[in-house]
ROVOMI-93718 format. One record per residue (C-alpha): residue number from 1; residue in one letter; chain; z, y, x. Coordinates in Angstrom, 1 decimal. Layout:
<rs>
<r NUM "a" "A" <Z Y X>>
...
</rs>
This chain:
<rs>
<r 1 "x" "A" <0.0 0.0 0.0>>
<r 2 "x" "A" <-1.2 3.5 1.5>>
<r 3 "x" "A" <2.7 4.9 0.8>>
<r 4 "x" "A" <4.6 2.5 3.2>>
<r 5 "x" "A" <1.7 2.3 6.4>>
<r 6 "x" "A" <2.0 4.1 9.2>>
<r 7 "x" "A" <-0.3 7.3 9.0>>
<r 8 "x" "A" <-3.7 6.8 11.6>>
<r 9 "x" "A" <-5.3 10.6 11.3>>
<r 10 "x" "A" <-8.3 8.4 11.5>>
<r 11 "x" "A" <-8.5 7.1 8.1>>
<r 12 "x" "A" <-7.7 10.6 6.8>>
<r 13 "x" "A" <-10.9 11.6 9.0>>
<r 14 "x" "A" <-13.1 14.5 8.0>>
<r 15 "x" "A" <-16.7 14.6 8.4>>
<r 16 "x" "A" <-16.8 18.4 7.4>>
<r 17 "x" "A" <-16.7 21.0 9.7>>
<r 18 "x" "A" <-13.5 23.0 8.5>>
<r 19 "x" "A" <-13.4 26.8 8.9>>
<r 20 "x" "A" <-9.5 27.9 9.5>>
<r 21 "x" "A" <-7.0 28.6 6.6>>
<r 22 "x" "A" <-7.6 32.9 6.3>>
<r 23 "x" "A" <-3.8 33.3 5.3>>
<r 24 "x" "A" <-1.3 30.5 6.1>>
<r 25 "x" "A" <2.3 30.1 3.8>>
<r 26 "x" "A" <5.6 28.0 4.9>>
<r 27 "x" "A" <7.9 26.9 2.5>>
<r 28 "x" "A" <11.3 26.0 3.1>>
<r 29 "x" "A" <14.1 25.0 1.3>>
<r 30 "x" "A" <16.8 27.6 3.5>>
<r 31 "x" "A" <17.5 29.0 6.6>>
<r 32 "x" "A" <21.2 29.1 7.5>>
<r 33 "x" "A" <20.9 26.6 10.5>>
<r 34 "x" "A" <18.4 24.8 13.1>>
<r 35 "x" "A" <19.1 21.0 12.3>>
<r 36 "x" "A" <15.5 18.6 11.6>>
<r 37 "x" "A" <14.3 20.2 9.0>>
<r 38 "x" "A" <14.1 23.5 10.8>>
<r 39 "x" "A" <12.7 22.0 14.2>>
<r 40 "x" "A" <9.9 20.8 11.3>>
<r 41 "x" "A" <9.2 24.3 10.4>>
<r 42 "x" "A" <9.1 25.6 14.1>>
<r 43 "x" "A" <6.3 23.3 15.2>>
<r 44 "x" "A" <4.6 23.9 11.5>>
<r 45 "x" "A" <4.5 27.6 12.9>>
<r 46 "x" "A" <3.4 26.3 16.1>>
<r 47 "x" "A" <0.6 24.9 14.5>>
<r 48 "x" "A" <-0.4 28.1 12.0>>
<r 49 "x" "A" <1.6 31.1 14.6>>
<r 50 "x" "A" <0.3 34.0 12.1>>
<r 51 "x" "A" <2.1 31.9 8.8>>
<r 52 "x" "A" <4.9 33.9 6.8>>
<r 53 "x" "A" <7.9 32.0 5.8>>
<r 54 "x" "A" <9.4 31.6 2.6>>
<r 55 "x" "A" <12.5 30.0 1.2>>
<r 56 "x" "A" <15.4 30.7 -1.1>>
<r 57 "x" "A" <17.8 32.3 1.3>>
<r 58 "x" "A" <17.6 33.4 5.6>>
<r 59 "x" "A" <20.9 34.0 7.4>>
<r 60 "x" "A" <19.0 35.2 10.6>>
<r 61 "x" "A" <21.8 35.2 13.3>>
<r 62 "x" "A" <21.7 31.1 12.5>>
<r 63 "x" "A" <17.8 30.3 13.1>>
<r 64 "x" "A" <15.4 30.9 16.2>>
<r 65 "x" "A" <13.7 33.3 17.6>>
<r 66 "x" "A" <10.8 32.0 16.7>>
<r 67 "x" "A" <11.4 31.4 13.1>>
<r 68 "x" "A" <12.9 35.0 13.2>>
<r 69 "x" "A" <10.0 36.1 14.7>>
<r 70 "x" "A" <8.0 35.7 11.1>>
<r 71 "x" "A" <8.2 37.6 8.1>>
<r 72 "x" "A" <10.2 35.6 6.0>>
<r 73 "x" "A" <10.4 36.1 1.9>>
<r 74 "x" "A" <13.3 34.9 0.2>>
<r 75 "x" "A" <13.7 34.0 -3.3>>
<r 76 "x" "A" <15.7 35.5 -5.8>>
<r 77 "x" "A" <18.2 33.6 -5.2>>
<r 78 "x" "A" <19.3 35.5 -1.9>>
<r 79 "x" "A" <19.9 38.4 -4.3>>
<r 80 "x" "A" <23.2 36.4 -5.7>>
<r 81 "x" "A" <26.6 37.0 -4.7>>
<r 82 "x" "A" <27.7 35.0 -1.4>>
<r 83 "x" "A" <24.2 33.3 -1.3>>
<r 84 "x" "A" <24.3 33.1 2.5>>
<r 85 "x" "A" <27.2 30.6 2.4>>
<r 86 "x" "A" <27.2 29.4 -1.1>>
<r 87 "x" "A" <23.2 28.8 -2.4>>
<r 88 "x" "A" <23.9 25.3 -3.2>>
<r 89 "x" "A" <26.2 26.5 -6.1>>
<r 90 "x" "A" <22.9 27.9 -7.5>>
<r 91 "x" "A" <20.7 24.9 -7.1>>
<r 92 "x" "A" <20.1 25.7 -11.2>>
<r 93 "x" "A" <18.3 28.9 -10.9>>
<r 94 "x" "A" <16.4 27.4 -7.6>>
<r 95 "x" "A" <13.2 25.6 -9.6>>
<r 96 "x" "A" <12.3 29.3 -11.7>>
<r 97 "x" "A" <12.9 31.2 -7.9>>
<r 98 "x" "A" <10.0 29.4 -6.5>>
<r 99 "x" "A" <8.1 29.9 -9.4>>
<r 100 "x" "A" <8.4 33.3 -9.0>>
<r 101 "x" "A" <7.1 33.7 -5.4>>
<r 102 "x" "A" <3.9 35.1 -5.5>>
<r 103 "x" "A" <1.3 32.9 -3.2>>
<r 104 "x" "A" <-2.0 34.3 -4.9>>
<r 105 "x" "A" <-3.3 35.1 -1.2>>
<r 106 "x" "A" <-2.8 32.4 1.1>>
<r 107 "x" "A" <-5.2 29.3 0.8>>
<r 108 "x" "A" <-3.1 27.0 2.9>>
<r 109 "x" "A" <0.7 26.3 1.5>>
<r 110 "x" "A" <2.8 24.0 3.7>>
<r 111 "x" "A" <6.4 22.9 1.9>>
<r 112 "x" "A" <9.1 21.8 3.6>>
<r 113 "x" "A" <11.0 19.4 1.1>>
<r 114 "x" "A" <14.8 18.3 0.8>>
<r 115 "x" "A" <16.4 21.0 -1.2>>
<r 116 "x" "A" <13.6 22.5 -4.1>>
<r 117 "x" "A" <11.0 23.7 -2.1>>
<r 118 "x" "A" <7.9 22.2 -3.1>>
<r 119 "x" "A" <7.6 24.0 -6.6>>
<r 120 "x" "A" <5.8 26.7 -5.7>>
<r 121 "x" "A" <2.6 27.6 -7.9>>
<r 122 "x" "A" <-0.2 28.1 -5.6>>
<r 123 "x" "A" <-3.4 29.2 -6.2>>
<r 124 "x" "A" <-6.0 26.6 -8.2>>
<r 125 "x" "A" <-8.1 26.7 -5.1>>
<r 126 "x" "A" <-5.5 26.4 -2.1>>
<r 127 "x" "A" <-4.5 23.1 -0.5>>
<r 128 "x" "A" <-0.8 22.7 -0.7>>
<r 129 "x" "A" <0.6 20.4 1.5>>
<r 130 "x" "A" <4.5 19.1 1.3>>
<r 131 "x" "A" <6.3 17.4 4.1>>
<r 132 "x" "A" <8.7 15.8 2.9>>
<r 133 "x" "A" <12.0 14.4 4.3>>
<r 134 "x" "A" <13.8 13.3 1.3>>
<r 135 "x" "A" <13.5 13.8 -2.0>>
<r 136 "x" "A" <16.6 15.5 -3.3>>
<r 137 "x" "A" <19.3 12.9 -2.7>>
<r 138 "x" "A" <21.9 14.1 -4.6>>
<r 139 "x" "A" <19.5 14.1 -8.2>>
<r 140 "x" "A" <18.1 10.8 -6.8>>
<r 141 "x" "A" <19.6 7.5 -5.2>>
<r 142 "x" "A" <22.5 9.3 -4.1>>
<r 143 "x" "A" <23.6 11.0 -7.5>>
<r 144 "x" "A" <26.0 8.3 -8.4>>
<r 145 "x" "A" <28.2 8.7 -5.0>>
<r 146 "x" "A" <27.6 12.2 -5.5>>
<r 147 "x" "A" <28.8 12.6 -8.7>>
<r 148 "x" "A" <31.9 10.0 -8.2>>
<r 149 "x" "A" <33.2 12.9 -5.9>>
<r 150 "x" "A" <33.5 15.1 -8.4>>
<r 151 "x" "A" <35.8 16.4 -10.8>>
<r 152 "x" "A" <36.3 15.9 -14.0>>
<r 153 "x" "A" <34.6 19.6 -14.9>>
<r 154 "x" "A" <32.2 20.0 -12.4>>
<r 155 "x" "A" <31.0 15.8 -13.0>>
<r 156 "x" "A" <30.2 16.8 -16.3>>
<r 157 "x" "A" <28.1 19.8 -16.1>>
<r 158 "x" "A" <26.5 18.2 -12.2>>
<r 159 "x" "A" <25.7 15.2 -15.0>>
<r 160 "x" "A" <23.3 17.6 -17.0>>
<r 161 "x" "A" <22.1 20.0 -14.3>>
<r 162 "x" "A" <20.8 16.9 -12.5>>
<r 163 "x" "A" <19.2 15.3 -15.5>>
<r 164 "x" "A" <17.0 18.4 -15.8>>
<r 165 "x" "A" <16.6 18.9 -11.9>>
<r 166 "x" "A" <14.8 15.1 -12.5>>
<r 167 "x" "A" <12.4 16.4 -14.7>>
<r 168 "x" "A" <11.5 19.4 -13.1>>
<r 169 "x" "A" <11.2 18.1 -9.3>>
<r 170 "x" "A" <8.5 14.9 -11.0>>
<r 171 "x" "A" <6.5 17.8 -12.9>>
<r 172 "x" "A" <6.5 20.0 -10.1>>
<r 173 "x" "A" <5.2 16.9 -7.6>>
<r 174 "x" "A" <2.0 17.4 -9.8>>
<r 175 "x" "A" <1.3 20.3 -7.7>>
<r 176 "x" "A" <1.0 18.8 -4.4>>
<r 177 "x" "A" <-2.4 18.0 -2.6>>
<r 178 "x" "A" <-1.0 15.7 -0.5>>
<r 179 "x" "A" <2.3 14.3 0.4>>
<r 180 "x" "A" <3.3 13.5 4.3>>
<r 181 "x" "A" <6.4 11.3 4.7>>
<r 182 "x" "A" <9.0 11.2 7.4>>
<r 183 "x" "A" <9.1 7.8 7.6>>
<r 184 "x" "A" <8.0 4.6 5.8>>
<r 185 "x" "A" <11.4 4.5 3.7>>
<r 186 "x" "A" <11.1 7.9 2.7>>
<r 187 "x" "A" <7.3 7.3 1.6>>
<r 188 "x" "A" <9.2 5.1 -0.6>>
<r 189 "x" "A" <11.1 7.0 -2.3>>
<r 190 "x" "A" <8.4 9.4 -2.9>>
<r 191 "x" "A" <6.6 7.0 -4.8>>
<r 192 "x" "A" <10.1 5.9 -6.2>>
<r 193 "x" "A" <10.9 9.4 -7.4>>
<r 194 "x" "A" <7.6 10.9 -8.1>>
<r 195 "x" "A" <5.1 7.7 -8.1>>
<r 196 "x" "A" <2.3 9.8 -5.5>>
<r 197 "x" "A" <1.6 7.9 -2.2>>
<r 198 "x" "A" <2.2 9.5 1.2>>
<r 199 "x" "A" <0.9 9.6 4.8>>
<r 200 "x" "A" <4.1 8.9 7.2>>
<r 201 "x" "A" <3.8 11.1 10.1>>
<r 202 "x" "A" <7.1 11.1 12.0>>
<r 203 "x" "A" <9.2 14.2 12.7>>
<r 204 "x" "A" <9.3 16.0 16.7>>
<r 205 "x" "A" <11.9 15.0 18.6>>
<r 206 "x" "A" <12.9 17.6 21.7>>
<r 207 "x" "A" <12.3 15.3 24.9>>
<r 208 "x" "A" <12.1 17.7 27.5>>
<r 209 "x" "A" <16.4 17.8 26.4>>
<r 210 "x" "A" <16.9 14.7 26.2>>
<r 211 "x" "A" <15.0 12.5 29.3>>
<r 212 "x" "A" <16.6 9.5 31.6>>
<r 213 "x" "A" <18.2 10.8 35.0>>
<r 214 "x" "A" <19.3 8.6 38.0>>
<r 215 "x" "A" <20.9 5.0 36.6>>
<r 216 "x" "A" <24.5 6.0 36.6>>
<r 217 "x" "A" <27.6 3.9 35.6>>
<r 218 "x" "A" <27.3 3.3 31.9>>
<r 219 "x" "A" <30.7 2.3 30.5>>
<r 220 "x" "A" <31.6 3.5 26.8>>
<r 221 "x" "A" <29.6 3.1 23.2>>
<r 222 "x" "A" <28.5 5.9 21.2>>
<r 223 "x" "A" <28.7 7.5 17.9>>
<r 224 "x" "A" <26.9 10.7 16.9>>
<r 225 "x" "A" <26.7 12.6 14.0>>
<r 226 "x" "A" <27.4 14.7 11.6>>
<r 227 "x" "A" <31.1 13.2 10.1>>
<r 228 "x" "A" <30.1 13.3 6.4>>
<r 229 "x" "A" <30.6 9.8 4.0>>
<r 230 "x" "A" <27.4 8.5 4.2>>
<r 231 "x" "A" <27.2 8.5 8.1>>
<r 232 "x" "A" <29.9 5.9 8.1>>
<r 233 "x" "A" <31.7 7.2 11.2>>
<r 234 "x" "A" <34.6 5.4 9.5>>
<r 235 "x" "A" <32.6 1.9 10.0>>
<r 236 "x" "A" <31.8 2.7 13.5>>
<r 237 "x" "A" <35.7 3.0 14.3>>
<r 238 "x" "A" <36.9 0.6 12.4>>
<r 239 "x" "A" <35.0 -1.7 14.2>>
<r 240 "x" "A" <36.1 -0.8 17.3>>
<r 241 "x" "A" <39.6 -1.9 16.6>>
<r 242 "x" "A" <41.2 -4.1 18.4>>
<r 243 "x" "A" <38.3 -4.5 21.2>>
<r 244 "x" "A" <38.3 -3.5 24.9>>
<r 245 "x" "A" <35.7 -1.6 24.3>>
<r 246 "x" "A" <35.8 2.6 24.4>>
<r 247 "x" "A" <34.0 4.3 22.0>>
<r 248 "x" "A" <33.4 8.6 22.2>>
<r 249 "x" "A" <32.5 9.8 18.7>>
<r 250 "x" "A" <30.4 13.6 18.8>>
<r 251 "x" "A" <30.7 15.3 15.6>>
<r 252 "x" "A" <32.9 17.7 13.2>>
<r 253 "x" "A" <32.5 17.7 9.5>>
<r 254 "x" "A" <34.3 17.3 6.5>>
<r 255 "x" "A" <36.0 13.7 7.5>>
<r 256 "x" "A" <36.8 14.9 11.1>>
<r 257 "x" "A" <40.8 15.5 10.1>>
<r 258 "x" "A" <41.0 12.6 8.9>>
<r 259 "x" "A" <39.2 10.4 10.9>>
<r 260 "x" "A" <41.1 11.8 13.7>>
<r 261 "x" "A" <44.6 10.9 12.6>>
<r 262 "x" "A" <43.4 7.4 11.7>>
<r 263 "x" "A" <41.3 6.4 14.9>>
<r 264 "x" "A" <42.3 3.7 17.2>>
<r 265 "x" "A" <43.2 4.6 20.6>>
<r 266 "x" "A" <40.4 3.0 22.3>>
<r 267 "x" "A" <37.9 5.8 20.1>>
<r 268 "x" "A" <38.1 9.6 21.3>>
<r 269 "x" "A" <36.9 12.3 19.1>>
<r 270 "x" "A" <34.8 15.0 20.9>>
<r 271 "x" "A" <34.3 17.5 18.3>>
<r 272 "x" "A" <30.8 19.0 18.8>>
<r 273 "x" "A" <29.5 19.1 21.9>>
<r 274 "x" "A" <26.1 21.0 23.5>>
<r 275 "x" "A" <22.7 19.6 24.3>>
<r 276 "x" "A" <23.4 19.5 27.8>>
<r 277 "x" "A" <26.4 17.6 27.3>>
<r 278 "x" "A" <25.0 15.2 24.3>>
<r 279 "x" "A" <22.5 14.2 27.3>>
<r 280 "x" "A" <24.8 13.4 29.7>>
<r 281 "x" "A" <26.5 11.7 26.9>>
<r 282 "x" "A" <23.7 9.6 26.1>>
<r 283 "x" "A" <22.8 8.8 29.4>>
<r 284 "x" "A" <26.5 7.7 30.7>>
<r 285 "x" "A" <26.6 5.1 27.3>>
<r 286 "x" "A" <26.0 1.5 27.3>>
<r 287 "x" "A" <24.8 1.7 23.6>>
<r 288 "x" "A" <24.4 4.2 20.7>>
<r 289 "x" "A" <26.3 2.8 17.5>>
<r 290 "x" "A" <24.2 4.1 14.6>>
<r 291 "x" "A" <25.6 2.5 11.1>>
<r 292 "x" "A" <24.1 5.0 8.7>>
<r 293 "x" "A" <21.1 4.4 6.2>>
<r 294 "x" "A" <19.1 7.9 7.4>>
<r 295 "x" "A" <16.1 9.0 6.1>>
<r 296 "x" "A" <14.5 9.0 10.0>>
<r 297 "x" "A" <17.0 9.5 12.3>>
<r 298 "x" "A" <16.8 12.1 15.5>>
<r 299 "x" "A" <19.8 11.3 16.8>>
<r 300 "x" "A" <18.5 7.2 17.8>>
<r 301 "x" "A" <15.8 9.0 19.3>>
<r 302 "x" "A" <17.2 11.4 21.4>>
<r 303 "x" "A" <19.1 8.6 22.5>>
<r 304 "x" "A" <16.6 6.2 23.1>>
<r 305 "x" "A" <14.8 8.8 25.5>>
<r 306 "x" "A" <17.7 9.1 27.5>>
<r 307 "x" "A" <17.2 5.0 28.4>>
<r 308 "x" "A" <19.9 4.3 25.7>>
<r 309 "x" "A" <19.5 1.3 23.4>>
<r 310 "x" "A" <20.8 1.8 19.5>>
<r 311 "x" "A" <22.7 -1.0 17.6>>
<r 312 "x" "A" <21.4 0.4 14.4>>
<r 313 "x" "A" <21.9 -0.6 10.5>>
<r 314 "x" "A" <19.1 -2.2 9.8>>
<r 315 "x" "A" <17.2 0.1 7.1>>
<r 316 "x" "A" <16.1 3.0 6.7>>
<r 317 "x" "A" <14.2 5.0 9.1>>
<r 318 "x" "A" <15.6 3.7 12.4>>
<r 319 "x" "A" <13.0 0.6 11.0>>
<r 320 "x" "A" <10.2 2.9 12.1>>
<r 321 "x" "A" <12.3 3.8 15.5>>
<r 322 "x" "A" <14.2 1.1 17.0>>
<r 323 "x" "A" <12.3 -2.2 18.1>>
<r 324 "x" "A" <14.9 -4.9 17.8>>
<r 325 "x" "A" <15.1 -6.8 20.9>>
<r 326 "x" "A" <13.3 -4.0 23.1>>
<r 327 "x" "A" <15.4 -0.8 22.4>>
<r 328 "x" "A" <17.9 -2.1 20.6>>
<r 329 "x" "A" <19.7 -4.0 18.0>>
<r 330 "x" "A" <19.7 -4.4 13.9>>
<r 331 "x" "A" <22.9 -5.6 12.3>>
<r 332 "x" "A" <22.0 -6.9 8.6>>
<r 333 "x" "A" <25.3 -5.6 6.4>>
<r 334 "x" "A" <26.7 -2.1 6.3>>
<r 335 "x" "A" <30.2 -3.3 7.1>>
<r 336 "x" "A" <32.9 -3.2 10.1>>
<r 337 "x" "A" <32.6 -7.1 10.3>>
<r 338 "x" "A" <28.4 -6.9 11.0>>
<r 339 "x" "A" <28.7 -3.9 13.1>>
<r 340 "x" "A" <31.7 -5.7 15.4>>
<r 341 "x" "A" <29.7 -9.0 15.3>>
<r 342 "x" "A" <26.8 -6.7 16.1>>
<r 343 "x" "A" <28.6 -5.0 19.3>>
<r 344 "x" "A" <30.2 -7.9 20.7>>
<r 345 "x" "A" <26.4 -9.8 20.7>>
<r 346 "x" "A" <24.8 -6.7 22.2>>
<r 347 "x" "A" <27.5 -6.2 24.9>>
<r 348 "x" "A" <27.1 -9.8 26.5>>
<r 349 "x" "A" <23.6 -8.9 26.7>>
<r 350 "x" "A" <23.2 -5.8 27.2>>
<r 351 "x" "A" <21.5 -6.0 30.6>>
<r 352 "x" "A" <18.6 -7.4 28.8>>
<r 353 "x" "A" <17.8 -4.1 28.1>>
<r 354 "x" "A" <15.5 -1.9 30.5>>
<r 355 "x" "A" <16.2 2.3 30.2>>
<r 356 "x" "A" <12.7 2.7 31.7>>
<r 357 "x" "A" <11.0 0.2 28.9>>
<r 358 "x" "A" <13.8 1.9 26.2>>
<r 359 "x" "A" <12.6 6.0 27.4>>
<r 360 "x" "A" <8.7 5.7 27.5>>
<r 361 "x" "A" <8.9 4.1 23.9>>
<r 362 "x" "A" <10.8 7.5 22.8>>
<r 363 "x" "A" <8.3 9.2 24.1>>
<r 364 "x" "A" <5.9 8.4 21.1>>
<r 365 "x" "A" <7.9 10.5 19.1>>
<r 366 "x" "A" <7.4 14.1 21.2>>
<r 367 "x" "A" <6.5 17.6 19.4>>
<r 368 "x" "A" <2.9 17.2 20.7>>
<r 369 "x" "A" <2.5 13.9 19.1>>
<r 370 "x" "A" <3.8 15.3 15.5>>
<r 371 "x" "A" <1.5 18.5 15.8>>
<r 372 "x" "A" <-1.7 16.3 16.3>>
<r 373 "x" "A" <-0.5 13.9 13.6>>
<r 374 "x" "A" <-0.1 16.7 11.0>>
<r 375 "x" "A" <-2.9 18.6 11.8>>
<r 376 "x" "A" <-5.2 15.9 11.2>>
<r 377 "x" "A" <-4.2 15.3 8.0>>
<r 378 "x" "A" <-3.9 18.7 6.6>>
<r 379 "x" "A" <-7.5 18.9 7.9>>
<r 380 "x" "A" <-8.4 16.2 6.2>>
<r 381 "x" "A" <-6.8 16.6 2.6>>
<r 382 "x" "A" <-8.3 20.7 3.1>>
<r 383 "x" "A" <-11.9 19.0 3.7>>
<r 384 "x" "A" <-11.6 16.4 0.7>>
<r 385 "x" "A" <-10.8 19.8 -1.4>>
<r 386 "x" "A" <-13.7 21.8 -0.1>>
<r 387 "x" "A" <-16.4 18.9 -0.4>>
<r 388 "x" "A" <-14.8 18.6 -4.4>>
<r 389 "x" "A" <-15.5 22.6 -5.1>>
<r 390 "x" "A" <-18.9 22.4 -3.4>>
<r 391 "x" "A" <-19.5 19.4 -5.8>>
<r 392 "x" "A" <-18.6 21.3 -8.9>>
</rs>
């Protein structure tokens, strides 16, 4: 099925010579950090550097200088009180503020889709394009844990809001061109959600941060993330318990406190940590543990180039990243009992594994690689457009 294969830019290939978009748009959900989605949107304007920027609200001491550099147009949502820390409180009045954006002039619309972004009306002869890395989780297959951590008050009126958002965001898929996936799982829950099919093009991972140095003693395991539920940090320690085995967790987040208080004394909590220090992190571990179900997952990567193998949960993206045997390891149950089992296997092996072999396979997943990869198939949806208007 076209939705779950691997994109090859030559299937999507164009026999028409393609004049450039006159007047490029970029649409993102918001701008009050630089985490994957945003790194997305910097190569997008990599790609088209005269684009203007739209999403629903900009903090701009939070983004890059290159993002800053752009005019960016926010929605009417920015206008709202405390928007700049609070905009997911207005998720409600976020499908009618893209609908008010006016994209009359621009002939080339690229979303950028996890929060509503893709609901823009374009004009009836521009190719709009969404890249999406998730469909809205919380409306979709992760509205039931979602709503469970709610009260009473705020369960029932999330219970409504979120019936509606489900209507809106499969309507508003209708106006996408084309879908592009960030990985095979997340092609399928686009079809899931909004039954369209979707090229996978993977998302750019910054190797020139993360590379392998000089073999040097490698003599702890590795968690890192963001410490939110569905990460499963709390898996990841648990299953160190009890094992001569250290394990350094990087992160902060909402389950940090607590985690914290409860880990074992073989696990120390770093906090958040920089890039130069995540590297030398990476490069100093014997293994990344990665027990999350993630829609790609950067983080494997990043490892991976550093000559790091992952013990990874076995679904998800880190299917498209990880080869089991060769850069790492999939354990089959999202439990502490697989992920121990998991560990204590990979440990009495774990010079099996070659950093050289486990870098240059990392390197399939550079910026360069995800520029070409899109650009080919934005040229070819914008060439399947242009040969249907001639035709008419």
């Amino acid at each position: 099925m076209e939705h779950l294969r691997q994109t090859d830019p030559s299937d999507l290939a164009a026999q028409t010579v393609l004049p450039p978009p006159k007047r490029v748009a970029l649409v993102h959900y918001w701008l009050v950090g630089m985490r994957g989605g945003e790194r997305v949107l910097e190569e997008m304007l990599r790609l088209y550097p005269d684009a203007d920027i739209f999403t629903h609200v900009v903090d701009p001491d939070q983004i890059s200088p290159l993002l800053a550099s752009r005019p960016i147009t926010q929605t009417s949502i920015a206008k709202l009180p405390g928007a700049k820390r609070h905009y997911q409180k207005y998720l409600s009045l976020m499908p009618r503020a893209l609908e008010e954006l006016d994209l009359s002039a621009y002939d080339l619309v690229l979303s950028s889709e996890s929060g509503p972004a893709k609901g823009v009306v374009a004009s009836p002869d521009a190719t709009h394009l969404c890249y999406c890395h998730s469909p809205m989780r919380y409306i979709w297959d992760h509205y039931p844990a979602y709503r469970a951590g709610l009260g009473p008050l705020k369960r029932y009126y999330f219970s409504r809001l979120a019936h509606r958002l489900r209507t809106w965001d499969v309507t508003s898929a209708a106006r996408v061109d084309h879908f592009v996936a960030n990985s095979r799982f997340i092609a399928g829950r686009i079809h899931r959600a909004w039954g369209r099919d979707a090229s996978v093009v993977h998302p750019p991972v910054d190797l020139e941060k993360y590379r392998l140095a000089p073999e040097r003693p490698r003599d702890y395991y590795l968690f890192v993330s963001q410490l939110v539920a569905y990460k499963r940090a709390d898996i990841a320690m648990e299953a160190f318990r009890g094992l001569d085995l250290p394990l350094k967790v990087v992160g902060q987040g909402a389950e940090f406190a607590a985690l914290s208080r409860s880990a074992p004394s073989n696990v120390e909590m770093l906090g958040r940590v920089d890039d130069a220090a995540l590297a030398d992190l990476y490069r100093g571990a014997r293994a990344l543990v990665f027990p999350a179900e993630e829609d790609f997952g950067i983080v494997p990567v990043e490892a991976m180039a550093c000559g790091t193998p992952v013990i990874a949960y076995g679904r998800g993206g880190a299917l498209d990243s990880i080869k089991d045997g060769v850069t790492g390891r999939f354990f089959a149950e999202q439990s502490v009992d697989a992920l121990r089992e998991a560990v204590l296997a990979f440990d009495a092996e774990r010079d099996a594994f070659d950093p050289q072999l486990i870098a240059k396979h990392a390197h399939g997943f550079g910026a360069a690689r995800f520029r070409k990869e899109l650009s080919a198939v934005i040229d070819a949806v914008r060439a399947r457009q242009l040969t249907r208007q001639s035709a008419m």
